[in-house]
N, C-alpha and C positions, 0 to 999 in steps of 0.2 A: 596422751590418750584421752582422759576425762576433759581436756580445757576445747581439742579441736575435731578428733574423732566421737566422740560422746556430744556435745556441745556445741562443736561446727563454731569456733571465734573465730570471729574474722576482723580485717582491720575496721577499727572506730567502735567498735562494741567495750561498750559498759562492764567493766567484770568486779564483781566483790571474790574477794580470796579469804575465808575465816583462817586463823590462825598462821597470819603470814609471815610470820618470823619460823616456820617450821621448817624444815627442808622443802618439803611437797611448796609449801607458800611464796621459801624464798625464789624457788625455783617458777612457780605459775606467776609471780611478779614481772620478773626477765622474759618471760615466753611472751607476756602480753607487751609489754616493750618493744621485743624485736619484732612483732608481730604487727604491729601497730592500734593493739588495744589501747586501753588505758583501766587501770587497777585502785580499787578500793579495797585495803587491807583491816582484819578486826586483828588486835596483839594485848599484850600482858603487861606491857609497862610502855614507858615515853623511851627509853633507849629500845625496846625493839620497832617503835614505831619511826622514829628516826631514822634505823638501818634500815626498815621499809622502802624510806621514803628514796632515800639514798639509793636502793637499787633498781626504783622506778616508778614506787608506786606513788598516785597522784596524792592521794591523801590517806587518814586511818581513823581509825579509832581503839582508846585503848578502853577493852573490856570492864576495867576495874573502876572504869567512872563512870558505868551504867549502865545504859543501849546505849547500842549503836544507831537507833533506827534512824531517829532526826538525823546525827551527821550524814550519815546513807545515803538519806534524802536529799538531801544538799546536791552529794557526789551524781546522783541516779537522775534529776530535774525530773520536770514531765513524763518524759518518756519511760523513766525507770531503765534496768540495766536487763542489759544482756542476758549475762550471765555469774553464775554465783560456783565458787565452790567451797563446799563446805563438809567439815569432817566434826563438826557438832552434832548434826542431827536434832532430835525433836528439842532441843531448848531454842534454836533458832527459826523454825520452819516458817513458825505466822509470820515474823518479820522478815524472813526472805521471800515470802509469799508476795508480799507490803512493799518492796522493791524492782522485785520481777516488773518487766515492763512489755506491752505486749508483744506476744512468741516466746517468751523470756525461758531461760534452761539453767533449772535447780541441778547440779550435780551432784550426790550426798555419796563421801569416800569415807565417811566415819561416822561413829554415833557415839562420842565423848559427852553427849549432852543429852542423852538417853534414847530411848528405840520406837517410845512414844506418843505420839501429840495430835491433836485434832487438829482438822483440815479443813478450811474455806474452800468445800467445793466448789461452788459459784464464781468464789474470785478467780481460784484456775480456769476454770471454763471460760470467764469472761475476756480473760486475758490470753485466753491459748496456751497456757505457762506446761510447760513438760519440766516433770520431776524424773530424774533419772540415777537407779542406784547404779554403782559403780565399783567394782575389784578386782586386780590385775591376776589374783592368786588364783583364782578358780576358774579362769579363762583356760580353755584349750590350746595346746599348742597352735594351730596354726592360725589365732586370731593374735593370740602374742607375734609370732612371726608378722602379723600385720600390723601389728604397730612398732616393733621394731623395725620396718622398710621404710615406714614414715620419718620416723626419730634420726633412722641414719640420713634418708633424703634430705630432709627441711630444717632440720634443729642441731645434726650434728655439725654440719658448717659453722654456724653460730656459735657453738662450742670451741672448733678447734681456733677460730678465729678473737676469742674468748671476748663476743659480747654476750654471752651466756656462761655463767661460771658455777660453780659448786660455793656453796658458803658453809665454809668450817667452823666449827664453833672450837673445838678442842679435840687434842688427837690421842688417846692412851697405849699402850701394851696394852695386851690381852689379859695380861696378870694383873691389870691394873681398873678390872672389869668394875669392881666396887667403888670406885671411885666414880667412873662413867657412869654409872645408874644416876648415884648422889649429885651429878650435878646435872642430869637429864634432869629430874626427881625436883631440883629446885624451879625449875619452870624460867631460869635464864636464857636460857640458851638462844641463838639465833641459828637457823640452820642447822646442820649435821654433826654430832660428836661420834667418832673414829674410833673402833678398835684396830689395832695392826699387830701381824703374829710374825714372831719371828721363823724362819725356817732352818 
């Protein structure tokens, strides 16, 4: 929904993905892969930057050694990128602004990095740049039914075919829910950790 109904990627677009070791990350990695983008991930250490790279994306950077902005840059050239998806919010905005490249579409699926930050309006105008919120939750049923017709057409092929996969971090019981927080909580994780219930 947010990388191609929201955003419109198409093949050869630019895309920065924040926190790409997440599920949502590992998952918009793959999409732009099979898709024919190419991905620039921000992550939390050199092992999730790794299995970034690993699952397609062209390069990263890991948060704890800075900005990101100059590597970005690098990734983004002249033109600047496409597109961005980010579940940071106002800590990232100026420098996704600073990559946006003209038409360029800010996705924002979170605000881990707070709800507020001042805005270069000039630079968006200048650039055409569309900021665009985004949340599946409070969609009305029949626009979810529209992106699920998409998902099964385009993306679940890809899936059953598994050049698109799920990335498991770890699986628990449901009784074992305190443990699953504790190592969400440690900020390791790559991809999805699992409850499963017995019946």
């Amino acid at each position: 929904m947010n990388l191609f109904i929201e955003a419109g990627l198409k093949a050869g677009d630019k895309t920065i993905v924040h926190a790409g070791a997440s599920g949502v990350g590992t998952t918009a990695i793959q999409l732009c892969k099979a898709f024919g983008a190419s991905s620039f991930v921000t992550v939390g250490s050199k092992d999730k930057l790794r299995a970034c790279i690993e699952l397609g994306a062209s390069g990263g950077f890991n948060r704890h050694d800075g900005s990101f902005l100059e590597t970005a840059k690098t990734f983004a050239g002249e033109s600047g990128v496409d597109v961005i998806l980010d579940p940071v919010g106002a800590g990232y905005l100026s420098d996704n602004l600073s990559l946006l490249g003209l038409g360029g579409r800010l996705v924002l699926i979170g605000l881990m990095g707070g709800i507020k930050a001042e805005l270069d309006l000039a630079q968006m105008m200048m650039k055409r740049a569309r900021i665009i919120g985004s949340t599946l939750r409070t969609r009305p049923v029949t626009e979810k039914a529209v992106v699920m017709a998409q998902l099964e057409e385009k993306v679940w092929p890809k899936i059953v075919n598994q050049e698109i996969k799920p990335i498991i971090e770890a699986v628990f019981p449901i009784t074992g829910i305190a443990d699953a927080h504790d190592l969400v909580a440690s900020d390791t994780t790559t991809g999805k950790v699992i409850l499963t219930v017995d019946h």
